[in-house]
C-alpha positions as CSV (number, residue, x, y, z in Angstrom):
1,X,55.6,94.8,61.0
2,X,56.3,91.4,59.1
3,X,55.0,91.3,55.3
4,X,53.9,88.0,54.2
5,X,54.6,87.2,50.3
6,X,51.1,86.2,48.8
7,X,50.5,82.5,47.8
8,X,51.5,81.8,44.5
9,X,48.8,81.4,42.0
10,X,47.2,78.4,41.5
11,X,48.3,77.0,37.9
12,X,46.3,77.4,35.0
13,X,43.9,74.6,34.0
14,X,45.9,75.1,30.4
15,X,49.4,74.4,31.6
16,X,48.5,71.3,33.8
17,X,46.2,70.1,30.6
18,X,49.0,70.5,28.8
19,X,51.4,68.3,31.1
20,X,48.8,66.0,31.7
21,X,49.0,65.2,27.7
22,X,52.6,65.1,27.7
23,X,53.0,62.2,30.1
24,X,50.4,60.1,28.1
25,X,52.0,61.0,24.6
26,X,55.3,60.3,26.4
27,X,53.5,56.6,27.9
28,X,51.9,56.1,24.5
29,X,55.5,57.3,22.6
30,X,57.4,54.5,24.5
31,X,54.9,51.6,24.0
32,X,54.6,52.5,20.2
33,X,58.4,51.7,20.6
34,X,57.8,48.3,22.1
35,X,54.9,47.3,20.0
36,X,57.4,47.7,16.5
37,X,60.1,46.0,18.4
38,X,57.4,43.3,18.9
39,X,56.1,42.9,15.4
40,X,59.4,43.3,13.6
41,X,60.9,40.3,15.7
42,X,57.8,38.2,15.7
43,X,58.4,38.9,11.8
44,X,62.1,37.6,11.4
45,X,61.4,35.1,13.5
46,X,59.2,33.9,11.1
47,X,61.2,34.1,8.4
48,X,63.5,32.4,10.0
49,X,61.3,29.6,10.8
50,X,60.0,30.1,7.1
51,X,64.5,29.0,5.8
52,X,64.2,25.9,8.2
53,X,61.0,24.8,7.4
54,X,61.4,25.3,3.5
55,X,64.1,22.3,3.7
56,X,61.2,20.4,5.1
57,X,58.8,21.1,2.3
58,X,56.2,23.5,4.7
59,X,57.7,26.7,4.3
60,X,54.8,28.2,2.3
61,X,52.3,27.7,5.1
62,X,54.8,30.2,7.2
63,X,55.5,33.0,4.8
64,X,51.8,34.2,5.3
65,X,52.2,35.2,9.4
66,X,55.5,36.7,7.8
67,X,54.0,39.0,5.6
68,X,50.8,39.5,8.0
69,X,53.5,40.6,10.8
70,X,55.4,43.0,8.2
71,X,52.2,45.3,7.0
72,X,51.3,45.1,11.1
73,X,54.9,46.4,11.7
74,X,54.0,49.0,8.7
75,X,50.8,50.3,10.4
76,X,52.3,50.4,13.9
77,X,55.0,52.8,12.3
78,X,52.9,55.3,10.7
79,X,51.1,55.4,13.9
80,X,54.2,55.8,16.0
81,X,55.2,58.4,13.7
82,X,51.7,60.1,14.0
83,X,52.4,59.7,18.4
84,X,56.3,61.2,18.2
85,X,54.6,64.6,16.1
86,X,51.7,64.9,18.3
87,X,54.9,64.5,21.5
88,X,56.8,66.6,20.2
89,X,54.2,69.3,19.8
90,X,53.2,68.6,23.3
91,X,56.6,69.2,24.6
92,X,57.2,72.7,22.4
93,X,54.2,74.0,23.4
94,X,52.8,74.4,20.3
95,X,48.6,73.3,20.3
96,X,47.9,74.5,16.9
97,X,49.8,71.1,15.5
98,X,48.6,68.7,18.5
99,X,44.9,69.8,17.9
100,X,45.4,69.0,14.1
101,X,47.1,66.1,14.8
102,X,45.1,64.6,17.6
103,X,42.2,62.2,15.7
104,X,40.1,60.0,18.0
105,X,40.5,57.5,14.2
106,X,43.7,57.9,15.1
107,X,43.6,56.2,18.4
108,X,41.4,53.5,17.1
109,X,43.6,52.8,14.8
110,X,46.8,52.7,17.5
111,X,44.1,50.4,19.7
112,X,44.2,47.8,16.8
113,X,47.5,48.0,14.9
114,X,49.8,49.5,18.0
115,X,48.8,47.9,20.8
116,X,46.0,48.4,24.1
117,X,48.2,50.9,25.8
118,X,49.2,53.3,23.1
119,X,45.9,53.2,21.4
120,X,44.0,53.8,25.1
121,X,46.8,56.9,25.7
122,X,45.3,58.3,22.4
123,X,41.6,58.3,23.5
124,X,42.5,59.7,26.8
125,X,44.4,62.6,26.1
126,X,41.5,63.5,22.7
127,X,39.8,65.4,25.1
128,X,42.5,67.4,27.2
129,X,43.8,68.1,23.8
130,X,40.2,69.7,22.5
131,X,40.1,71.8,25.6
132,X,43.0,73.6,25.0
């Protein structure tokens, strides 16, 4: 007489919710990164371009992009600090802090200030997030 082990159990809808949001915080973590990297160089760079054009006498039509590309940088970090809680709440498990973090405002705001692909990430994983 052979015994056969059952299947396993198929995983709950929960747990693969749950991993499913963790790759797109993790996608939308990562291209927060690249999106300050972005604006804080295209602001030096500026600035830079703002010490060798002052010599020149048109400096002051290139401080404005500068200061334009600093407050974008600003934004971009409150939402990539807004992204790393709602990952890290992903990643311990713990949906009481990614439900009160996750804010479809939220994602509009990553669509404009953070980029298309962090900002997207957000407004896919809003509704995985209300399910749990």
């Amino acid at each position: 007489m052979t015994y056969e082990t059952p299947p396993p159990p198929p995983p709950s809808s929960s747990n693969t919710s749950l991993s499913s949001i963790r790759t797109y915080m993790l996608i939308a973590f990562i291209f927060s990164i690249l999106f300050m990297i972005v604006w804080i160089a295209a602001a030096l760079w500026t600035i830079a371009a703002f010490a060798v054009l002052t010599f020149v006498g048109l400096g002051i039509f290139v401080i404005l992009p500068a200061i334009v590309y600093f407050v974008l940088f600003a934004v971009s970090l409150i939402v990539f600090l807004r992204i790393w809680k709602m990952y890290k709440a992903a990643n311990a498990g713990d949906i009481a802090t990614l439900k009160a973090t996750s804010n479809i405002l939220w994602a509009i705001i990553a669509l404009i200030f953070a980029g298309v692909i962090p900002g997207i990430m957000l407004i896919i994983s809003d509704g995985p997030i209300k399910q749990l």
